[in-house]
C-alpha positions in Angstrom: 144.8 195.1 100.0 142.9 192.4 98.0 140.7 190.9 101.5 141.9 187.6 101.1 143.4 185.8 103.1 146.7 183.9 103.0 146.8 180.4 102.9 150.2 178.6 103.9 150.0 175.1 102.5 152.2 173.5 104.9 150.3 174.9 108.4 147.1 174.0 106.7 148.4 170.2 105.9 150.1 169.8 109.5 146.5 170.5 110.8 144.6 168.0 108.7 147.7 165.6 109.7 146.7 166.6 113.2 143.2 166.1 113.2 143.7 162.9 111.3 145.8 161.8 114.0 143.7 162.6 116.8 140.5 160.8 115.1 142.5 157.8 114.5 143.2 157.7 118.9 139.9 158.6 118.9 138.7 155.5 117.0 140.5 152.5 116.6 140.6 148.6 116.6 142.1 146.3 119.7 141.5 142.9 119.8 137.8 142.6 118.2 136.7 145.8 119.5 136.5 149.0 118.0 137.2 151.6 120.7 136.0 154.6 120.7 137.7 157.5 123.2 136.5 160.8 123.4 136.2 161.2 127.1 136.8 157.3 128.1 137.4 154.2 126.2 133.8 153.0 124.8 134.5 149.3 123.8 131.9 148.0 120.7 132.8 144.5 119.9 133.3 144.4 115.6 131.2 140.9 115.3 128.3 143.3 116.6 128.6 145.5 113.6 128.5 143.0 110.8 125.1 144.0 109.3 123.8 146.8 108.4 121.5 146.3 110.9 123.4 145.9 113.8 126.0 149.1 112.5 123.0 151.5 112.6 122.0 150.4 115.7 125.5 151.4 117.4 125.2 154.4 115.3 121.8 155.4 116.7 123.1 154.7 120.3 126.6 156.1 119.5 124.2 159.6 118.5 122.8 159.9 122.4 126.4 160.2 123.3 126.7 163.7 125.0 130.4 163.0 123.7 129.6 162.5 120.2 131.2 164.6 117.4 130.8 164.4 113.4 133.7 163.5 112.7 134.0 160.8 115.4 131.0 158.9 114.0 132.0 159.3 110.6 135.2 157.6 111.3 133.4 154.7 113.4 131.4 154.1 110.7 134.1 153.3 108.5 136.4 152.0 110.4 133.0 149.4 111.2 132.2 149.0 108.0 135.9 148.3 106.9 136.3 145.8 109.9 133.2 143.7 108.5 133.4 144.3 105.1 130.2 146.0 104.4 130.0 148.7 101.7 129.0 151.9 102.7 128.0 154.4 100.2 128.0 158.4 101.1 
């Protein structure tokens, strides 16, 4: 027995897919709003996230969020920054 475990591509891909689709419910754009819903729909109008500025303030608020997860704010910020056209280097 070699101790490593076996990976099966295809169960491992349906779970990203998974994942990806559950982010993209979680975060997503409706008529000038970016909503994010992790326990309720959190509305955050897109012309407030035009700057810099105004993105990291919704991301410093969006933080305090009991709710909050990694992966959520990583997909608001660039779903944000896509929506306004701001570059975002990481």
């Amino acid at each position: 027995m070699s101790g490593f475990k076996t990976v099966d591509m295809n169960s491992m891909m349906s779970e990203i897919q998974a994942a990806d689709e559950q982010l993209a419910r979680q975060v997503r754009v409706e008529d000038g709003h970016i909503i994010v819903n992790v326990e309720y729909d959190y509305e955050i109008p897109i012309a407030d996230c035009d700057t810099e500025p105004k993105l990291l303030g919704w991301i410093l608020q969006l933080l305090e969020k009991t709710w909050m997860t990694k992966e959520v704010l990583e997909r608001f910020i660039h779903v944000a920054a896509r929506q306004s056209n701001l570059k975002i280097q990481h």
